[in-house]
C-alpha positions as CSV (number, residue, x, y, z in Angstrom):
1,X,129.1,122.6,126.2
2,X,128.5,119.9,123.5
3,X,124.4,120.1,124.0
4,X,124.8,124.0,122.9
5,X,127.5,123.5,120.1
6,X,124.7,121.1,118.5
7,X,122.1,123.5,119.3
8,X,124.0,126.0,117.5
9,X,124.8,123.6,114.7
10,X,120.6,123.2,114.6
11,X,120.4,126.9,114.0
12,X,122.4,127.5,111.4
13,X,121.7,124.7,109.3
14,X,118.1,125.2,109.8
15,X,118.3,128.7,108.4
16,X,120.3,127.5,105.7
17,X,117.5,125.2,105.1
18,X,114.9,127.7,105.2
19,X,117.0,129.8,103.0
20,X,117.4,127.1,99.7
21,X,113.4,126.5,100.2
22,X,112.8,130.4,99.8
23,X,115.0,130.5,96.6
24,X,113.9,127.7,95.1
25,X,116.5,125.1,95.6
26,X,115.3,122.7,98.4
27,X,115.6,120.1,96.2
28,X,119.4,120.6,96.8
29,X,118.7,120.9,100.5
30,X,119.0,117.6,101.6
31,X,122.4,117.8,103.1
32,X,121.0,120.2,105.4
33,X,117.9,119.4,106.4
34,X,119.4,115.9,107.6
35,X,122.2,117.4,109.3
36,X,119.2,119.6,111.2
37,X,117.6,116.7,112.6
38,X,121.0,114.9,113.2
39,X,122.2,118.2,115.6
40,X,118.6,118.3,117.2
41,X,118.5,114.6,118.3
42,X,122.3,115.0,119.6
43,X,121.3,118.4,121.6
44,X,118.2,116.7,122.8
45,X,120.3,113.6,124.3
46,X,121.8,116.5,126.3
47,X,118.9,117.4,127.9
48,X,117.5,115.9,131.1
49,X,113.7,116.7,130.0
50,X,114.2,116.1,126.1
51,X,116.0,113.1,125.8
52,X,113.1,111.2,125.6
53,X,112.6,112.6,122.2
54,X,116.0,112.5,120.6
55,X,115.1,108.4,119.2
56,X,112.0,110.0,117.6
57,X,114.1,112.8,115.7
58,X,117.0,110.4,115.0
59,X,114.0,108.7,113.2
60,X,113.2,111.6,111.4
61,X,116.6,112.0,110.0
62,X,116.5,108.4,108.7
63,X,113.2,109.3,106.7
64,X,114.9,112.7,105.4
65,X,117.9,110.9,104.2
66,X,114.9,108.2,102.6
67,X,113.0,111.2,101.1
68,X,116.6,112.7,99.5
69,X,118.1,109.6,98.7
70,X,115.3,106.6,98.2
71,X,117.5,104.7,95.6
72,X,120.0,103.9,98.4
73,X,117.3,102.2,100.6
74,X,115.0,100.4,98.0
75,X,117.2,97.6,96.4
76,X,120.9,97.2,95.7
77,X,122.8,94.4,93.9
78,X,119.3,92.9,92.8
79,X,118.4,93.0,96.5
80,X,115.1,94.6,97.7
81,X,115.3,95.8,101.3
82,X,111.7,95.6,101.6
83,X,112.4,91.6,101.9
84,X,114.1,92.2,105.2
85,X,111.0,93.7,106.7
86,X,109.0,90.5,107.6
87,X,112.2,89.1,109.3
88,X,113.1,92.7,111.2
89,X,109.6,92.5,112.6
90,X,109.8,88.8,114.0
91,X,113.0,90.0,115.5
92,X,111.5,92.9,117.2
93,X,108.5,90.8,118.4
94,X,110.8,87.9,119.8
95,X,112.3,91.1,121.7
96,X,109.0,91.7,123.1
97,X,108.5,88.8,124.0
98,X,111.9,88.2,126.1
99,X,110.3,91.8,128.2
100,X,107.2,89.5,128.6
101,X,105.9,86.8,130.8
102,X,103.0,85.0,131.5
103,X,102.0,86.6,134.6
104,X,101.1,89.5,131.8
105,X,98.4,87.6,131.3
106,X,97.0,87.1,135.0
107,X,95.9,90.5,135.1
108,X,92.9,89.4,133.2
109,X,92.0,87.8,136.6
110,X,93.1,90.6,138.9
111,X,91.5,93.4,136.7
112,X,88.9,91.7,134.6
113,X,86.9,94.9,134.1
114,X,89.7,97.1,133.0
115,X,90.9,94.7,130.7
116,X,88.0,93.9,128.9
117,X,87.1,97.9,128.5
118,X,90.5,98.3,127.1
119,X,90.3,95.6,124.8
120,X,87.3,95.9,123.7
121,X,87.6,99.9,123.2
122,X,91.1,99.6,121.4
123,X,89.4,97.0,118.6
124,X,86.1,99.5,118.4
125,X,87.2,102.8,118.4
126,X,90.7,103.1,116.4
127,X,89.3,100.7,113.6
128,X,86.1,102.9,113.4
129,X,88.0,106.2,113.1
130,X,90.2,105.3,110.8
131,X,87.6,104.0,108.7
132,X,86.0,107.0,108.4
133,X,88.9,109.1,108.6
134,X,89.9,107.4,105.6
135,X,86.1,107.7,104.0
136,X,86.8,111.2,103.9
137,X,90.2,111.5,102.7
138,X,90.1,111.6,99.0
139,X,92.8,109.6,99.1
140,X,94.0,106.6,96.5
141,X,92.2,103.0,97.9
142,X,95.3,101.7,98.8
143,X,96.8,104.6,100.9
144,X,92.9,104.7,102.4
145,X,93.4,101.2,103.4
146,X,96.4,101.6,105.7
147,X,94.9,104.0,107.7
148,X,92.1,101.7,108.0
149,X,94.8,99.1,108.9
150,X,96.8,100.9,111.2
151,X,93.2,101.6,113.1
152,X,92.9,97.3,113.1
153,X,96.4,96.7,114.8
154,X,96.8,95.9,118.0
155,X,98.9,97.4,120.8
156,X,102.4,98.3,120.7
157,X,104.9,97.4,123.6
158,X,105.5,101.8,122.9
159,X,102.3,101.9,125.5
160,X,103.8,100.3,128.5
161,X,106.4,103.0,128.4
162,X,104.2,105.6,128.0
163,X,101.7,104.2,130.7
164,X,104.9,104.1,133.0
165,X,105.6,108.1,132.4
166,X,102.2,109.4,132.6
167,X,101.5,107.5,136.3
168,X,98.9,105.1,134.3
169,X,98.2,101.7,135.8
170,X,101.4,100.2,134.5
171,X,100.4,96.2,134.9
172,X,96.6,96.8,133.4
173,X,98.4,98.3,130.5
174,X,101.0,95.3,130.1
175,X,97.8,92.8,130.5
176,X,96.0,94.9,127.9
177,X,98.9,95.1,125.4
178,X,99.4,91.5,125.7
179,X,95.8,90.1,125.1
180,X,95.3,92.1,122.0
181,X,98.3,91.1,120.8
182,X,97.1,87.8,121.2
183,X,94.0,88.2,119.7
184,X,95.5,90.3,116.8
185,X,95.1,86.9,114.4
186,X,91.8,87.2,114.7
187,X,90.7,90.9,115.1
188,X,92.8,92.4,112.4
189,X,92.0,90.3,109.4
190,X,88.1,90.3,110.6
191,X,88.3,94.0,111.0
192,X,90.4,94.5,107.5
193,X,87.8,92.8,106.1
194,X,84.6,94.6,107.3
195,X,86.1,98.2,107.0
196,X,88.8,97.8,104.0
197,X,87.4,95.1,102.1
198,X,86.2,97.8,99.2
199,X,89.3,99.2,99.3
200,X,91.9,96.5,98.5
201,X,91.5,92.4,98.5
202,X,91.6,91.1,101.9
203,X,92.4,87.4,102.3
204,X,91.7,86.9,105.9
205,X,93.0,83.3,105.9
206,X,96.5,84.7,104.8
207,X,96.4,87.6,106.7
208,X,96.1,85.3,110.3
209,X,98.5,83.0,108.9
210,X,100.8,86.3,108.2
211,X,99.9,87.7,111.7
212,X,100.9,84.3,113.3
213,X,104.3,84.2,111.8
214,X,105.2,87.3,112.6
215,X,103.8,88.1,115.8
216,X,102.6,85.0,117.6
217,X,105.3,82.6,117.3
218,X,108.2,85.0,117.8
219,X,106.7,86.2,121.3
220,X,106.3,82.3,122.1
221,X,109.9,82.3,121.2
222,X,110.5,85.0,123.3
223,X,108.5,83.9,126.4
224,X,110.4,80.8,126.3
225,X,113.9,82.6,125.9
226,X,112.5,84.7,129.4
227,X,111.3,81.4,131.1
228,X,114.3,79.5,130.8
229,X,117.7,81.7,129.4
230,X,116.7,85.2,130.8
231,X,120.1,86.7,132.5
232,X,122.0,83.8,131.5
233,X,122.8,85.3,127.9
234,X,123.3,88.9,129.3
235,X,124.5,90.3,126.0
236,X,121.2,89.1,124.1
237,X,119.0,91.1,127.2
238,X,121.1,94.2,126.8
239,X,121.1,94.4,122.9
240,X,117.7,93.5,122.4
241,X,115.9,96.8,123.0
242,X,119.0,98.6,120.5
243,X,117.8,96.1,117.9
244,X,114.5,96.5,118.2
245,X,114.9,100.6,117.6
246,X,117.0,100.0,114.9
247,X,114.5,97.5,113.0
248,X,111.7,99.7,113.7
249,X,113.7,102.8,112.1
250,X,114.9,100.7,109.0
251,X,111.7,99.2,108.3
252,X,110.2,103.6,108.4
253,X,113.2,104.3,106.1
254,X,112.5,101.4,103.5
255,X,108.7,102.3,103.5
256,X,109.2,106.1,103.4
257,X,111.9,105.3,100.2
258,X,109.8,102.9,98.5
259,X,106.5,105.3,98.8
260,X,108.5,108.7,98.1
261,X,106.5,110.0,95.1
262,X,103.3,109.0,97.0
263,X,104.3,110.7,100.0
264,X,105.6,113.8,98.5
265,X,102.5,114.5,97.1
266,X,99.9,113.4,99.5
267,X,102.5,113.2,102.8
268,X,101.0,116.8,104.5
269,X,97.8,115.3,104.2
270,X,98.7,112.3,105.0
271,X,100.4,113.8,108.7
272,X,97.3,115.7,109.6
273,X,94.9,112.7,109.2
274,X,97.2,110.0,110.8
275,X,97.3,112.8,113.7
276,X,93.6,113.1,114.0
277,X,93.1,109.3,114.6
278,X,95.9,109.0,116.7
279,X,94.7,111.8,119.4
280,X,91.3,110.8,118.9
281,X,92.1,107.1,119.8
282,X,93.4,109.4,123.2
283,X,90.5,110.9,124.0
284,X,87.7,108.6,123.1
285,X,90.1,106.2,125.1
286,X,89.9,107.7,127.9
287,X,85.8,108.8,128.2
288,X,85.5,105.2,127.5
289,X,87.5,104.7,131.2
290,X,84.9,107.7,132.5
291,X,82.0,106.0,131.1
292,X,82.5,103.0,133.1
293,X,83.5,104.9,136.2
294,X,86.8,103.7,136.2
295,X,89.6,104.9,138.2
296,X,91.7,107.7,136.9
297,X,94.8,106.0,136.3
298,X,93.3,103.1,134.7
299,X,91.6,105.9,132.1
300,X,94.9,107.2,131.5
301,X,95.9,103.5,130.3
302,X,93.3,102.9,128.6
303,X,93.7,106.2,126.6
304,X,97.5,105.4,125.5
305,X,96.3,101.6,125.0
306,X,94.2,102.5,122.5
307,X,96.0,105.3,120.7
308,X,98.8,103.9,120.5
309,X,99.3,101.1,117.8
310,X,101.6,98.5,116.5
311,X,102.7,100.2,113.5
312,X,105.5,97.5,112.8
313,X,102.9,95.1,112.5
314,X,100.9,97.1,110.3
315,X,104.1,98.0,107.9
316,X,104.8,93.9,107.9
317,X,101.2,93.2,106.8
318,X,101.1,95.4,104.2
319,X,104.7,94.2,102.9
320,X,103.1,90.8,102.8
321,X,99.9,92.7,100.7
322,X,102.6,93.9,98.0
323,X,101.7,96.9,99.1
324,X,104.4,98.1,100.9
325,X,104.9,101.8,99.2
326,X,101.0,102.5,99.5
327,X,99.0,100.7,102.1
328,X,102.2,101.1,104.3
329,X,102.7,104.7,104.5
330,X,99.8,105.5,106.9
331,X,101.7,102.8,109.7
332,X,105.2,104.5,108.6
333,X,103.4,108.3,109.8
334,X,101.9,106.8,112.8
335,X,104.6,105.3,114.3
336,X,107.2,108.2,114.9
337,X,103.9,110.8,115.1
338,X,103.0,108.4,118.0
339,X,105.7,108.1,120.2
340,X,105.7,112.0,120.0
341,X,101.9,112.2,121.0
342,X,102.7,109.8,124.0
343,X,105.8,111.7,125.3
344,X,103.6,114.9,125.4
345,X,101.0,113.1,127.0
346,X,103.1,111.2,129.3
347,X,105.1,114.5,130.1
348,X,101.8,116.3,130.9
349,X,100.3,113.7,132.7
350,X,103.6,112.6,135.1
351,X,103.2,116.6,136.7
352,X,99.6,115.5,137.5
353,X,99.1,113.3,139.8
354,X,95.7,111.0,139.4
355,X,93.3,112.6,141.7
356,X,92.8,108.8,143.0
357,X,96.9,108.4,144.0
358,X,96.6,111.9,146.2
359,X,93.3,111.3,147.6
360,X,95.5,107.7,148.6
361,X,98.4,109.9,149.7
362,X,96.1,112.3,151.9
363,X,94.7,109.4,153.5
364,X,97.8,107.8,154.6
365,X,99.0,111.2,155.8
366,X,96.4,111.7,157.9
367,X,96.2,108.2,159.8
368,X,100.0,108.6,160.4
369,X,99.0,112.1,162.1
């Protein structure tokens, strides 16, 4: 009853939406087109098959209200929020860290070759294509550069999930995600520097040193808190993954308000590109797996592993660049256009069994016969 009250509410203030842009006055829409994307996300949670969405639109609200209102999110008091970004980050990375442990990292053992074609494609192929996605742009250096930069981040923790749904190798993608994340301290300046170093200045020393603090040291943190407190401070393990969704919204909203003239201008653009590079990281991904006959399951990883980045990283390092309200708006597109990518993927994917797991399942069935 609820789930079709909000779909009704959708409706209506969708057309009422549609309605101000036709005569002229979306500008006063903003009440609206917020309460649209409010209603959908409620009316997905409703919905066995869309749930998985409704974080992703809640998101979308949050940037809507940013777009309407960006004085409310960029400073108050004297404050500027975009000083809270560095910290939100090491908290969400301490939160990956507690989901970690350092049998994430035996896999390299156990699946050697996987690993190392996943690696090595993620660091090859996203920072190429959004180097020359971005040579072809048009667009201002600094907006240029964070596709360029999102394309140098490693991957996201968003992978594992997506792996999970789309019957991908779940433990080659956790090994994957976790030795790239390691070796982000040293790929992404490196990389920044070959492909964005025309674009904007690139201190690679700083840029590690950035990379460390925020990402290194807060998983170690975080692998520690697993080893040793992990179900003894039952609240922490239960609000960790709310926190992290929240930081990762409110660092989208802070960008998306501090870049609002920037992306009102370039922001269709802007959505198409970022979409490019994303669902090419997909396929080239996975005909990198084919290439080197790997199993299908483990292409399916190693398609989400490399098109899916860590666009919270990305948003931190160019926060620590200055250049939060350019070079971060390509890593504030990516992240929610992402995690809608994946679910579609994932979604497609889980109602196809790998050929492999039902070649497996016809064996079995056969010996028990």
């Amino acid at each position: 009853m609820m789930s079709k009250l909000f779909w009704g509410v959708a409706i209506l203030s969708f057309a009422a939406t549609i309605g101000m842009a036709i005569t002229g006055h979306l500008a006063q829409a903003g009440p609206l087109a917020i309460l649209f994307f409010l209603a959908i996300a409620l009316a997905f949670r409703g919905s066995e098959s869309l749930k998985g969405f409704a974080y992703t639109i809640m998101i979308f609200a949050a940037v809507t209200t940013a777009l309407y209102y960006p004085t409310y999110f960029v400073e108050t008091g004297g404050f500027k929020f975009s000083k809270l970004i560095t910290p939100l980050i090491q908290l969400i990375m301490f939160g990956m860290g507690t989901s970690m442990s350092l049998e994430d990292f035996v896999g390299v053992v156990k699946m050697p070759k996987g690993v190392l074609i996943g690696v090595v494609s993620h660091f090859a192929i996203m920072p190429t294509i959004g180097f020359l996605i971005a040579s072809m742009s048009g667009f201002p250096p600094e907006i240029a550069a964070g596709i360029i930069l999102i394309g140098c981040s490693p991957n996201g923790m968003a992978s594992n999930v997506i792996s999970y749904l789309a019957k991908a190798n779940l433990a080659l993608s956790i090994t994957i995600t976790a030795i790239s994340t390691m070796l982000a301290p040293f790929m992404t300046p490196m990389l920044m520097k070959l492909y964005a170093g025309a674009l904007v200045d690139i201190n690679v020393l700083d840029m590690m040193w950035d990379i460390f603090k925020m990402v290194i040291f807060p998983i170690g943190a975080g692998l520690l808190f697993n080893k040793f407190l992990s179900g003894k401070a039952k609240w922490l393990d239960d609000a960790m993954p709310l926190v992290s969704m929240f930081g990762i919204g409110f660092i989208i909203v802070i960008i998306t308000a501090a870049g609002r003239d920037k992306l009102l201008t370039i922001g269709p653009a802007l959505i198409g590109l970022v979409l490019i590079h994303n669902l090419s990281g997909y396929f080239l991904g996975y005909w990198s797996g084919r290439l080197f006959k790997m199993s299908e399951r483990d292409c399916r990883t190693i398609a989400i592993e490399v098109g899916m980045q860590n666009g919270g990283l990305a948003s931190g390092l160019a926060n620590q660049m200055g250049k939060v309200a350019t070079v971060g708006l390509a890593p504030a597109v990516f992240g929610p256009l992402m995690n809608i990518t994946g679910s579609i993927l994932a979604s497609w994917w889980h109602r196809r069994p790998p050929k492999d797991d039902v070649q497996e399942t016809q064996h079995v069935v056969t010996a028990e016969v």
